[in-house]
N, C-alpha and C positions, 0 to 999 in steps of 0.2 A: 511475464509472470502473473499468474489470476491473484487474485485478493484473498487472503487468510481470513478474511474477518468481515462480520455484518456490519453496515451501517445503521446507524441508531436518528431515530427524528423525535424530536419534544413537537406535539402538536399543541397549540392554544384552542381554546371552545370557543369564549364569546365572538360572533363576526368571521370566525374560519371553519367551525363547523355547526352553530347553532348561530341566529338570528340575536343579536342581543340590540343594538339599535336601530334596524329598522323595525322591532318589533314592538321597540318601547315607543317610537313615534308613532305604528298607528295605536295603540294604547292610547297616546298624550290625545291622539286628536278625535279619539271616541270618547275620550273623558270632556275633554275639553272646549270642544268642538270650533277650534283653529280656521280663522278665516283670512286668508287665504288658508289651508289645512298646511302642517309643519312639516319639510322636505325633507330627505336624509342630508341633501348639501348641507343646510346650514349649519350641521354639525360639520366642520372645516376643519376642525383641529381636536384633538381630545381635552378632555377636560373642561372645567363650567366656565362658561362663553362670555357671560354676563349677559346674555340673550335670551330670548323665551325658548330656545333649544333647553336651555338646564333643566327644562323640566323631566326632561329623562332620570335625570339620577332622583328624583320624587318616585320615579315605578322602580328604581332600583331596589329600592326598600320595600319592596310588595315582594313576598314569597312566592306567592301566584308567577309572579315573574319566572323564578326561576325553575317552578314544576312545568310551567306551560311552554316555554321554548319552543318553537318550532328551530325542527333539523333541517338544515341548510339542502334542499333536494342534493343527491348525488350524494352526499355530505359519508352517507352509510355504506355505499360502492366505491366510494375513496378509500377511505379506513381500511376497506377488505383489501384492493387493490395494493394500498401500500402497505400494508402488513406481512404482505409476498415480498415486497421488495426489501424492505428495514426492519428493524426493532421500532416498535412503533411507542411513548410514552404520550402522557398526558402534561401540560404545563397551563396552568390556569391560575388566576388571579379572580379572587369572589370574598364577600365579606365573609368573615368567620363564622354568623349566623345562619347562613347559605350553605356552607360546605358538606353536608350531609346533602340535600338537594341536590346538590351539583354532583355529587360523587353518587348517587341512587340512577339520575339520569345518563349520565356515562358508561354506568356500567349495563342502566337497559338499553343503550341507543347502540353502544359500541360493544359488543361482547369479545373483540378481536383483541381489543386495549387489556388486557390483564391488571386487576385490581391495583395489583400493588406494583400497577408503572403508573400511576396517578400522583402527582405532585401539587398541592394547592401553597401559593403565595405570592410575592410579587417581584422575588426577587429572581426572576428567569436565568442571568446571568450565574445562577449559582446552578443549574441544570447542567450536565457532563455530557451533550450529544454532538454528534455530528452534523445535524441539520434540526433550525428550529425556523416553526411555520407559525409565524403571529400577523397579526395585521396593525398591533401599536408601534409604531414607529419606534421611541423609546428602547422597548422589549429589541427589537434588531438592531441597534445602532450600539447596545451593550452587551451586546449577547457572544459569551463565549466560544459557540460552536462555530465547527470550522465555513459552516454555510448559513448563516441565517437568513432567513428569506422572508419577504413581507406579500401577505396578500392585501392588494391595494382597494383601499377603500376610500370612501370624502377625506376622512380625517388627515391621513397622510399621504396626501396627494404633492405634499412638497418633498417629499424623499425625493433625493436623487444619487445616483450613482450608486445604488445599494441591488440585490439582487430583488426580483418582484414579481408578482404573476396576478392576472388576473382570475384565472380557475383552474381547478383541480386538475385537468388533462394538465395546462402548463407545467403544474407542478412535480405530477409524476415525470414528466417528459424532462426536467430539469436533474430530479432523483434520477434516473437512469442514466443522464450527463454525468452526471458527477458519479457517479457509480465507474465508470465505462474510463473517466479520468484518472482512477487508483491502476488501469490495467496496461498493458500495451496496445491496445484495442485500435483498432487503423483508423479515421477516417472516413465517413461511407459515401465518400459524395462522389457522381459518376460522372463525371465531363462529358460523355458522349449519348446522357440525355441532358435536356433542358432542365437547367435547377436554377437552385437560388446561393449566390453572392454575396453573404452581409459583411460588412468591412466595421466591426466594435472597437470601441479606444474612449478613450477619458475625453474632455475636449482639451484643444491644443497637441491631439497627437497628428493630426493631421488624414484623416482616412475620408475626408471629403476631398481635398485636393488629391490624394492617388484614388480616389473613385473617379475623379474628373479626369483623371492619367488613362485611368483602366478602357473609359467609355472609349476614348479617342483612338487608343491602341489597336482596335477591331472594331467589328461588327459582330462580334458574338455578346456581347454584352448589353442590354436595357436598361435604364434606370428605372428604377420605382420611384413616382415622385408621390410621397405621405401627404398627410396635412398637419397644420400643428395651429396653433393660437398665438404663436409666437408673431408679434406684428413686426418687428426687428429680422425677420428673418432672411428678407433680402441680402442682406450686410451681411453674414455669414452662410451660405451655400442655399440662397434662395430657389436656384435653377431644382434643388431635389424635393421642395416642398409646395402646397399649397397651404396660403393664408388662410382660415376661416376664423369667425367667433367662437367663443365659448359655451353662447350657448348652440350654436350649431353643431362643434363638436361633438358637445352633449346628446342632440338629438342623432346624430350618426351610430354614437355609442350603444343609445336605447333601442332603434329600429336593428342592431345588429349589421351595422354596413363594417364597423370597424374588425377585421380579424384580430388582428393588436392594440391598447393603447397602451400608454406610459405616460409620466410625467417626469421632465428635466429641467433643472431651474427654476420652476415653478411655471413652466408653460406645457401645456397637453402637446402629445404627438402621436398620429397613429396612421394607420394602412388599412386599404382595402385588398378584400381576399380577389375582387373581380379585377382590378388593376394587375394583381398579380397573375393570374391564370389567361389574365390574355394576352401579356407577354410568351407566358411558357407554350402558350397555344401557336405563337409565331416560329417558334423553335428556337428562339433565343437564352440565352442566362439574364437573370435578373438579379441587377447587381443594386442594393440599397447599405446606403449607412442608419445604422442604429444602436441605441445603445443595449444592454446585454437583455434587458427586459424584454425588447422589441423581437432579438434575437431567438433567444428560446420559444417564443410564441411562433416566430418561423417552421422552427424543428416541429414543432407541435403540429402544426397544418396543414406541413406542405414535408412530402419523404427524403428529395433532393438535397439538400441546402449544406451548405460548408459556412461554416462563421470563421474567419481571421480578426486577429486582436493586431491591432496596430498597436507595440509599444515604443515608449519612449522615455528620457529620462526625468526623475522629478521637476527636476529642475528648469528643464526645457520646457514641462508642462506648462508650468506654476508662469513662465515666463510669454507663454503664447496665450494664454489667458487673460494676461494682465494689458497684453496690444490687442484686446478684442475691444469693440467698443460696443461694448456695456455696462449698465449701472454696475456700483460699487457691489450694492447687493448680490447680484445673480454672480458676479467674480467670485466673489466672497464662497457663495452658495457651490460653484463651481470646481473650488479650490481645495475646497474641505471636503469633498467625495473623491478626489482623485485616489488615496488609499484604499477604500474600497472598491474604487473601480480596475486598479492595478491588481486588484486579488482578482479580477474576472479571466484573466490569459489563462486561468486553471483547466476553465473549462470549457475556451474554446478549442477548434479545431486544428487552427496553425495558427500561429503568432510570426510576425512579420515585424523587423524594425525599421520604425518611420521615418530616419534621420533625413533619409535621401528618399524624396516622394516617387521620381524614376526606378529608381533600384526596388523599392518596396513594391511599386507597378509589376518589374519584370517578375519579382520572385513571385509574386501572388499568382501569375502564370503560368510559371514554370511549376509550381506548387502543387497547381490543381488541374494541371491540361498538357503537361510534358513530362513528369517524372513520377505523377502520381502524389508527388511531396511525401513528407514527415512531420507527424504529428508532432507541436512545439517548436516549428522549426530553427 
């Protein structure tokens, strides 16, 4: 049965479609003139640092500010783009002396956003949409709608298990997921080309151990092995990742080697798009675990790909987590996203229960290369 009804998205300004702090740092360091010059890293968290970063919220208070924003390139081809697909509003958070600025700017930058879907204040969670697109962690962690999504920036790079995107393709390609989830709409992944594999679950659902099921099963399957900064990662399913540094990462990210990154537990993880095309170029399936962030960036890149949600019960979770060996911290960290990460089976492809890592093996199989499967299954 199709859908009766539009989807509605609340979009935020600052940092998802207008520059608000890298724009104010190079500000700080034209005024200022910062030696070494001030990086967007070191704003890590939002809010004043107690670090020479705070200087940003000093050009917060310059009006200049808020006339002069630069638009986020693409920023205005998004807006069009998903205004085809949703109700598009505005959800924004700016001092009250601002708000004519902000709202003069919006209405020249965006003319698709309709006046009076502009909402100015801070309490988002009071916003009625189906999908809200912020980048302050806060704002998605409270937020009502039935999809909140975060675009990832320094400050919340410790979100984990929440939905994410790096940029705007993602995000449309996320909206048309979730779109495509209210319908009976099939599956579109073809087993008899080369695609992609991704096996998503909370951790403790187990989708590395039936990844390591699946490899051994055949020869149709390839692993993608990522990289992450996770130096621990041996200890839990080293065989699918490479170690590097952080700031290596980093520099992967910059030069565009990465087609995905994420952050889980507080450690980066990401994939190369050339890793991947030279499996499918062998005529194999490429089978990777990731979490949903990683996932949607697939759908995004590559046309092939089927995601299975590996579930499993709370409490089994909560319980394979707590025999991993890792700091209290990142359990903790690990623990408290499994709710949100349990809301992701929405919007994968098939879902598949973990209990038994053999049986989850055969169904993901039979799912996607002898019956065709069912969505949900």
């Amino acid at each position: 049965m199709d859908r009766k009804f539009r989807l509605s998205t609340a979009l935020d300004i600052d940092d998802v479609l207008m520059e608000c702090v890298p724009y104010a740092i190079r500000l700080a360091n034209e005024k200022y003139k910062f030696d070494p010059p001030l990086s967007i890293y070191e704003v890590d968290r939002w809010g004043k640092l107690g670090t020479r970063a705070d200087v940003i919220f000093e050009i917060f208070q310059d009006p200049d500010f808020y006339r002069n924003q630069p638009v986020f390139k693409g920023a205005r081809q998004f807006v069009k783009k998903l205004s085809q697909l949703t109700e598009v509003f505005v959800s924004t958070s700016v001092y009250p002396q601002f708000m004519s600025i902000r709202a003069e700017r919006i209405a020249q930058e965006f003319p698709e956003i309709p006046v009076d879907h502009i909402y100015m204040g801070s309490r988002k969670d009071k916003i009625d949409v189906d999908i809200l697109f912020d980048d302050g962690m806060h704002n998605v962690t409270r937020s009502n709608a039935a999809y909140p999504i975060l675009m990832r920036r320094p400050w919340n790079q410790d979100a984990t298990g929440i939905l994410a995107v790096n940029t705007y393709d993602e995000f449309l390609k996320l909206v048309e997921i979730i779109s495509d989830s209210y319908s009976t709409k099939t599956p579109g992944f073809n087993p008899d080309e080369p695609g992609i594999v991704v096996l998503v679950g909370p951790s403790g659902s187990g989708k590395t151990d039936i990844a390591k099921r699946l490899v051994r099963r055949g020869k149709r399957f390839e692993k993608l092995i990522s990289y992450t900064t996770d130096a621990t990662v041996g200890l839990h399913g080293g065989e699918w990742y490479h170690y590097i540094s952080l700031e290596a990462f980093r520099e992967m990210q910059e030069n565009g080697e990465l087609f995905e990154s994420t952050m889980y537990a507080g450690h980066c993880y990401g994939s190369c798009k050339k890793d991947v095309e030279q499996i499918l170029a062998s005529g194999k399936h490429v089978l990777t675990v990731m979490d949903i962030c990683g996932a949607m960036s697939l759908k995004t890149n590559f046309p092939n790909v089927a995601t299975v949600y590996i579930k499993r019960p709370k409490r089994d979770l909560v319980a394979a987590v707590l025999e991993k060996n890792l700091s209290n911290k990142e359990k903790t960290s690990r623990i408290l996203a499994l709710d949100s990460e349990t809301q992701n089976a929405a919007i994968c492809d098939y879902v598949v229960p973990g209990d038994d890592y053999d049986l989850a093996a055969r169904e993901i199989i039979k799912g996607l290369f002898k019956t065709g499967g069912r969505k949900k299954g």
